[in-house]
C-alpha positions as CSV (number, residue, x, y, z in Angstrom):
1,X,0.0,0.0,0.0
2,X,1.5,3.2,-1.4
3,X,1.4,6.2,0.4
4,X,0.5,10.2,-1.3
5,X,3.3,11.8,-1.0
6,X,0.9,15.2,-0.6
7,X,-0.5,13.9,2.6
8,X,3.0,12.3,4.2
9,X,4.1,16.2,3.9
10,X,1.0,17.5,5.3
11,X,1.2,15.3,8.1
12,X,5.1,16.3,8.5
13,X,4.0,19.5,8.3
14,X,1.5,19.8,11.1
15,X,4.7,17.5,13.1
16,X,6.5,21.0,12.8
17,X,3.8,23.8,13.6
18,X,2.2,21.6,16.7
19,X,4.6,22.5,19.1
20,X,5.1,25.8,17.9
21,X,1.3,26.5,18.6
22,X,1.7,24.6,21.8
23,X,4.6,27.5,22.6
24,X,2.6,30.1,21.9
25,X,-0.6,28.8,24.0
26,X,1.1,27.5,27.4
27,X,1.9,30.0,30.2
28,X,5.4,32.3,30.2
29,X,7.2,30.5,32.5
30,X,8.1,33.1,35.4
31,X,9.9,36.0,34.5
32,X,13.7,36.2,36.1
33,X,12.7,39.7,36.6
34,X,10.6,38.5,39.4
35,X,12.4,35.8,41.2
36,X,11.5,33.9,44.4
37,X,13.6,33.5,47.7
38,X,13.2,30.9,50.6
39,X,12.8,33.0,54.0
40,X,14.1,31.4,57.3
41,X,12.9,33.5,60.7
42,X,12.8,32.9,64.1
43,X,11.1,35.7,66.1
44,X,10.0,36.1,69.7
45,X,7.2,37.9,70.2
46,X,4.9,39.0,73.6
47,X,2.2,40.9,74.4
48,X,-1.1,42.2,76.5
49,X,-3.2,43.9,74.3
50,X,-0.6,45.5,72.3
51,X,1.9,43.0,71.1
52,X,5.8,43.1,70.1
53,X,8.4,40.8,68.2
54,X,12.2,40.9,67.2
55,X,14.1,38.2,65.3
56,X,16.6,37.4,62.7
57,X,16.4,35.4,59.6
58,X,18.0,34.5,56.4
59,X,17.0,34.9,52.7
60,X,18.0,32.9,50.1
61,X,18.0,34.6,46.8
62,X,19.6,33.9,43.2
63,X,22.2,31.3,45.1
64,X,23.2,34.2,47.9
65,X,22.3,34.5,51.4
66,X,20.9,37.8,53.0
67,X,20.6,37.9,56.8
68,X,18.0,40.3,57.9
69,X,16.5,41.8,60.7
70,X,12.5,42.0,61.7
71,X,10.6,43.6,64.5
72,X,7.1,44.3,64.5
73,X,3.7,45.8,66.8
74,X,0.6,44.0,66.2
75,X,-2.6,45.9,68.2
76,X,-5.8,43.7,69.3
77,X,-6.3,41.0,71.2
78,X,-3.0,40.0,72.2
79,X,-1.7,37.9,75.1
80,X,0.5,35.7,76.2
81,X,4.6,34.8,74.6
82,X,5.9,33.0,72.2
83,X,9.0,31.5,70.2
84,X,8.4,30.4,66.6
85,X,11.1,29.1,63.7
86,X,9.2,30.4,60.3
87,X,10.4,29.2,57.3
88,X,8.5,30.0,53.8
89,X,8.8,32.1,50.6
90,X,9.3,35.4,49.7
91,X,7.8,36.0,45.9
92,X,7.8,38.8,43.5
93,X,11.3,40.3,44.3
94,X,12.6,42.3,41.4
95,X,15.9,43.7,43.7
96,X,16.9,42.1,47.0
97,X,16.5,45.6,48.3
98,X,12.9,45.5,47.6
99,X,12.7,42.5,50.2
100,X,13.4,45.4,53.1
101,X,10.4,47.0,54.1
102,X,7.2,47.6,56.0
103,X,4.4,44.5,55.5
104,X,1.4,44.5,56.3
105,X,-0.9,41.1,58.2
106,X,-4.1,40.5,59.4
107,X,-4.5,37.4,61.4
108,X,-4.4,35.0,64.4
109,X,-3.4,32.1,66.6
110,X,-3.4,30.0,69.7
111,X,-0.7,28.5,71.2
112,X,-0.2,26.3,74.3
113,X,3.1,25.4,75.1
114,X,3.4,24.1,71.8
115,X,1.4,24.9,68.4
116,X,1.7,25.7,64.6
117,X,2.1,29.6,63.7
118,X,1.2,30.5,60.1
119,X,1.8,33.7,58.1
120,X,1.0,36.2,54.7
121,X,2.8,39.6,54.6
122,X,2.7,42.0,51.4
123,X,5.3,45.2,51.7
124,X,4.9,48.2,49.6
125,X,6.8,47.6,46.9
126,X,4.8,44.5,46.3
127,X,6.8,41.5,47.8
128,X,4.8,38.5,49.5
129,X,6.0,36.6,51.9
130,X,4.2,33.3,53.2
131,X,5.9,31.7,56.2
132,X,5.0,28.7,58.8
133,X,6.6,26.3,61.4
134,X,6.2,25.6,65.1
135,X,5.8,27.9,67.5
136,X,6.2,27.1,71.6
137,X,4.5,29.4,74.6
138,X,1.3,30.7,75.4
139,X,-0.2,32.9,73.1
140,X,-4.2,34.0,72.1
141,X,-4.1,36.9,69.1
142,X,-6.5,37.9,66.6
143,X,-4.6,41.4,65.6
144,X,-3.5,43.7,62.6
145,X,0.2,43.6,62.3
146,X,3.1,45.6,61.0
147,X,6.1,44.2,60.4
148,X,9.6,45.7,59.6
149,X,12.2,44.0,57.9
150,X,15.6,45.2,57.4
151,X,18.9,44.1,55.7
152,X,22.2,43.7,57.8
């Protein structure tokens, strides 16, 4: 059975353009303009009322580590005192220097000697960080937060 040679180079053809379309369809894949980091924090934070943290972490960005400082004031119900290890992502970073700033959070948590501590900060220049981990003490907080983060 003899094959038409128009059709074998149609089909050929088509062979060639699919993936091309294909290209064109899927999704960019992220822009290296806009690069991700992994975040590393541990913070201790206390409070009545109005609350307060401190700690140090480490971003990993592009191969190169950044230590960093954060404190922060979160205002609502607040009490108790805890220790948490955060680790996470910070997304959308055009510059490290953008990852220094003031972020913003809305949230809560519960902890009793022991419990899980959960977090989503967005700074003004548009970075996100999502962090979680363990966190030990006694805490109760539903509060707005502010959090400052600075490069060493």
């Amino acid at each position: 059975m003899r094959q038409n040679p128009e059709r074998r180079a149609r089909v050929l053809r088509w062979i060639a353009v699919l993936p091309l379309a294909f290209g064109l369809i899927a999704p960019p894949p992220p822009s290296f303009a806009q690069a991700a980091g992994q975040v590393r924090v541990k913070i201790v934070k206390a409070g009545l009322l109005l609350g307060g943290g401190a700690g140090r972490g480490v971003l990993t960005y592009r191969g190169k580590t950044y230590p960093f400082r954060v404190t922060g004031l979160s205002f609502g119900i607040t009490a108790g005192a805890t220790v948490g290890r955060l680790d996470g992502w910070a997304s959308d970073i055009r510059d490290v220097s953008d990852f220094a700033g003031t972020y913003s959070s809305v949230g809560g948590g519960f902890a009793l000697v022991g419990g899980a501590n959960g977090v989503h900060l967005r700074n003004e220049k548009g970075v996100t960080i999502v962090l979680q981990g363990p966190k030990a003490g006694l805490e109760l907080a539903a509060n707005i937060s502010q959090v400052k983060i600075s490069l060493r």
